[in-house]
C-alpha positions as CSV (number, residue, x, y, z in Angstrom):
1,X,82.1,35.3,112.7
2,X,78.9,36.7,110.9
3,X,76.8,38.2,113.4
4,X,72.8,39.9,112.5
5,X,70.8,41.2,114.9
6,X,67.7,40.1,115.7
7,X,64.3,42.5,115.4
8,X,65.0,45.9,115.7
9,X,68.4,46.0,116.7
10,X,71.2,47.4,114.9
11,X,75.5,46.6,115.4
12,X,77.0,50.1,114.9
13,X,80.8,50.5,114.8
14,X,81.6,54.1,116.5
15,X,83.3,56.6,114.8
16,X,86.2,57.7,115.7
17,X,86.8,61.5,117.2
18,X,89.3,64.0,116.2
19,X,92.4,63.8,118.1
20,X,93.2,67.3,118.4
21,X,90.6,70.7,119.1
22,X,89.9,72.7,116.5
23,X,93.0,75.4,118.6
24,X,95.6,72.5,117.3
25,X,95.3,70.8,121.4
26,X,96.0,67.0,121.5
27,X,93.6,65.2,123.6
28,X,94.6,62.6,125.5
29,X,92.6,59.4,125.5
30,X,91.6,59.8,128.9
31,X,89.7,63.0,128.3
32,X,88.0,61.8,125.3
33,X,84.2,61.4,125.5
34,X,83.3,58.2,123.0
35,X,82.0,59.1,120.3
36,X,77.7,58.9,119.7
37,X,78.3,58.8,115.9
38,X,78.7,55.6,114.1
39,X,78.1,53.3,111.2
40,X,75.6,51.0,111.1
41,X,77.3,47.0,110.6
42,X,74.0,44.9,110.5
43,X,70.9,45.8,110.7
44,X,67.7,43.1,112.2
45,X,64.7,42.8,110.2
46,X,62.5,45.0,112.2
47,X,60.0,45.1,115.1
48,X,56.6,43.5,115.0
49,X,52.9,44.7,115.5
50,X,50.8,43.2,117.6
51,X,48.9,41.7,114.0
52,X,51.9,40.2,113.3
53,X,53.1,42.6,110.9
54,X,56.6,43.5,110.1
55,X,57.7,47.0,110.7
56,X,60.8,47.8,108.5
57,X,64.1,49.6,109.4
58,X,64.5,52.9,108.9
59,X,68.0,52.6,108.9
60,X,70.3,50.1,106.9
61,X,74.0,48.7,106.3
62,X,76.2,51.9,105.7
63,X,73.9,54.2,107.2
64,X,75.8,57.4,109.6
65,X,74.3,57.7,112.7
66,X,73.8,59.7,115.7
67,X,72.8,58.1,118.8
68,X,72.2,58.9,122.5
69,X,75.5,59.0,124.8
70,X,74.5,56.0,127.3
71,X,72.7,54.3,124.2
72,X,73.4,50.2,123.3
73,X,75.7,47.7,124.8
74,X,79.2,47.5,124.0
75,X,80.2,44.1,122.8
76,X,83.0,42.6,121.3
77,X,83.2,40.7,117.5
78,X,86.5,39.5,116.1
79,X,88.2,41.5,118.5
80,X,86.3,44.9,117.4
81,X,84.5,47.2,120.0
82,X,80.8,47.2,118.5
83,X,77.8,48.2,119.7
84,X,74.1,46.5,119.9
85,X,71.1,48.9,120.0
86,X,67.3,49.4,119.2
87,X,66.8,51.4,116.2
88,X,64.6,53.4,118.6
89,X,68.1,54.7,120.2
90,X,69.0,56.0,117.3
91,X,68.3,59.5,117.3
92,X,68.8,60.3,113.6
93,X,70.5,59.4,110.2
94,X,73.4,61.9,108.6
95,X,72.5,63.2,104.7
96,X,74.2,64.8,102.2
97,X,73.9,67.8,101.1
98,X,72.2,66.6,97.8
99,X,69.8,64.3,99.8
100,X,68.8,67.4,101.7
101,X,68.3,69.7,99.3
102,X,66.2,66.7,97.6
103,X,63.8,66.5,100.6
């Protein structure tokens, strides 16, 4: 099913954590915090002004993300664990080091 988000919402598909610490421990699923980084799926076409005017996405389709802990709703799309959230939630995009040094 194709599936794009209305306004300024964006579907994000979490990242998957590490399964071991940086010691070599395995963590067990039930200790594992979700992840708040993700990949952004679909993006909407962005919020409106009052005028009428469009305000475009700062984000897009591939985009790496970083969002809040408690941030979007969890649904479910073709049997995959997605998230639905405001593009306000999103708390920043991840660069490379070539984009950085760039701006």
């Amino acid at each position: 099913m194709a599936f794009k988000p209305l306004h300024d919402r964006v579907l994000v598909r979490r990242v998957e954590s590490d399964e071991k610490t940086k010691g070599g421990l395995i963590i067990p699923d039930s200790a594992k915090e979700k992840p708040a980084e993700g990949v952004v799926v679909a993006c909407g076409e962005g919020a409106r002004k009052d005028s009428g005017d469009l305000i475009p996405m700062a984000v897009k389709e591939g985009d790496q993300i970083l969002f809040g802990k408690w941030s979007g709703t969890e649904v479910q799309i073709d049997g995959e664990d997605l998230l639905i959230m405001k593009e306000s939630d999103i708390l920043g995009v991840t660069v490379d080091a070539a984009e950085a040094k760039a701006a």
